[in-house]
FIFI-228231 format. One line per 5 residues: number of its first residue (from 1); their letters; for each residue x, y, z of C-alpha. Coordinates in pm, whole numbers. Example, Ala and Ser with C-alpha at 12.3 -4.5 7.8 and 13.67 -1.06 7.14 Angstrom:
BEGIN
1 = AS = 1230:-450:780; 1367:-106:714
END
This chain:
BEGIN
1 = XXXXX = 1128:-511:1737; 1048:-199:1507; 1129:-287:1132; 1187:19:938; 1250:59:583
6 = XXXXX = 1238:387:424; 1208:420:32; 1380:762:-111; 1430:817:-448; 1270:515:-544
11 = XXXXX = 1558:333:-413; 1478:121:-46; 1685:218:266; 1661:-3:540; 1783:89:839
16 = XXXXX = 1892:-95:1148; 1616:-276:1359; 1589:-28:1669; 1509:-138:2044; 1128:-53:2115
21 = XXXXX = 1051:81:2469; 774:-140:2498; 912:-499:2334; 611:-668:2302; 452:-351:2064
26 = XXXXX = 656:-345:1700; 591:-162:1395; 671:-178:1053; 708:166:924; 729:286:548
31 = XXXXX = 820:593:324; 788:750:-17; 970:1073:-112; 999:1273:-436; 1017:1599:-547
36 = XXXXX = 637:1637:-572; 556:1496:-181; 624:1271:40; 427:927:172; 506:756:576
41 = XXXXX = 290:477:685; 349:299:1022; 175:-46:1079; 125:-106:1475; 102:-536:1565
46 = XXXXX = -252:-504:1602; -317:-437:1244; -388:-50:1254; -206:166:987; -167:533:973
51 = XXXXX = -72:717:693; 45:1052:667; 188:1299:360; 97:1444:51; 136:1173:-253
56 = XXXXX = -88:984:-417; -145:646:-264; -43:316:-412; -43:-57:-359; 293:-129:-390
61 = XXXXX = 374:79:-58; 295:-207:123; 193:-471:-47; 426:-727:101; 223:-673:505
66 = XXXXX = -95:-636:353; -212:-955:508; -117:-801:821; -357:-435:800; -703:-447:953
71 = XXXXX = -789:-120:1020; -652:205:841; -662:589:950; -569:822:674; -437:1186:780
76 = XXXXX = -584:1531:626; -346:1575:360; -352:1297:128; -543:1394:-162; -538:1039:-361
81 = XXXXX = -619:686:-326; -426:573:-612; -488:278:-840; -511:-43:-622; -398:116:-314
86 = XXXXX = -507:-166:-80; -589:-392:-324; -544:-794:-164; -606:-658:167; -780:-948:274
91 = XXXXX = -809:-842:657; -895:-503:636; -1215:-461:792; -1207:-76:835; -1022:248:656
96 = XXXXX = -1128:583:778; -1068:880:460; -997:1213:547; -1185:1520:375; -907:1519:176
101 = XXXXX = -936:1275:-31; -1078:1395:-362; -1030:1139:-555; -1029:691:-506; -844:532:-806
106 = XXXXX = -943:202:-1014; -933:-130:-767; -834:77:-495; -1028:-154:-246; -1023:-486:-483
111 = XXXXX = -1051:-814:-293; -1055:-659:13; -1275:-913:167; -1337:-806:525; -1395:-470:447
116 = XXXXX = -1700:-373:628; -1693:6:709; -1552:261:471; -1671:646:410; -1628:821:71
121 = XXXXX = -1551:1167:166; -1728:1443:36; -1515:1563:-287; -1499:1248:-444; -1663:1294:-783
126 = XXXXX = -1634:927:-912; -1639:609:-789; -1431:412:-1014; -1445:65:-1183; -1330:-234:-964
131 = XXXXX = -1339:-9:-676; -1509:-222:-450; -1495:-535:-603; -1514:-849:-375; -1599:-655:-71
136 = XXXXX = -1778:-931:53; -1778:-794:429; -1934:-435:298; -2310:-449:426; -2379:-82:313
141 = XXXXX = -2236:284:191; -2331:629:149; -2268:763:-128; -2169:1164:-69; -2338:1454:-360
146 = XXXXX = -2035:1513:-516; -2026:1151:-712; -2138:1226:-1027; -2067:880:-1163; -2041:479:-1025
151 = XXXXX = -1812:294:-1275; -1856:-14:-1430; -1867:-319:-1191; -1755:-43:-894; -1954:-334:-661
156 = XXXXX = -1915:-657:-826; -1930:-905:-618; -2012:-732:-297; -2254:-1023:-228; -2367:-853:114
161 = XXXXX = -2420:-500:31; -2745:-470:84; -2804:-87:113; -2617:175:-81; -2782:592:39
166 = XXXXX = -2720:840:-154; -2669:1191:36; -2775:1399:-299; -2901:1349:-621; -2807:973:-729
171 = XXXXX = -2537:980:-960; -2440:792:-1314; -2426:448:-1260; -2288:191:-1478; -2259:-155:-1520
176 = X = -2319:-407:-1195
END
């Protein structure tokens, strides 16, 4: 079965559960629009999610399968990984960020316990407070030369990170 359930306006849509060609693969697909961009993730049954658009990434876009992502793919054009956008992801293990992305926001990756493998693109001048926190799956990260700061407690709790490269000059770092 593909669920679909498109959000315009801020107001949710849902639309009519549609016959898959293939009926053992489903999806759960997703949407933001406003006059400033537009957001569409699709969640595939084995735990991959894509995400496509131009808005600002938050939490609440799917917070209510985020037990079901393991592995996400973001698309060159999102610029933003908003505040908490995959916070309580507890079985994401992997998110690929496009060069994009110029900017992660607060908790973005909070209690995201299996998180292993993660890149912070190039661009990305901060690393923000609770950005990491409870990665307990994260073994190691690079750090690109654009960070100029590491927030307060940005890897709290991260209790196997073990190596953290920096690919220029190491940055501010704060707290923990």
């Amino acid at each position: 079965i593909i669920w679909t359930a498109y959000e315009k306006e801020g107001t949710d849509v849902p639309q009519e559960p549609e016959e898959p060609e293939n009926p053992t693969h489903g999806t759960l697909e997703g949407g933001h629009e406003t006059e400033y961009g537009s957001i569409h993730w699709v969640l595939y049954e084995d735990g991959l999610m894509e995400i496509s658009g131009t808005l600002s990434l938050h939490e609440s876009y799917w917070r209510d399968v985020a037990h079901l992502i393991k592995k996400v793919v973001i698309l060159e054009g999102v610029t933003n990984m908003g505040f908490e956008a995959f916070r309580d992801c507890v079985n994401l293990t992997e998110i690929v960020l496009p060069d994009t992305v110029t900017s992660i926001g607060s908790r973005a990756f909070y209690n995201c316990r299996a998180l292993a493998k993660v890149n912070i693109p190039d661009g990305v001048a901060t690393v923000p407070e609770y950005a990491f926190y409870e990665c307990d799956a994260l073994t190691e990260i690079t750090i690109p030369g654009s960070v100029i700061t590491v927030n307060d407690y940005a890897f709290s709790y991260c209790d196997a990170l073990k190596k953290i490269t920096f690919s220029g000059r190491a940055p501010g770092i704060a707290s923990y």
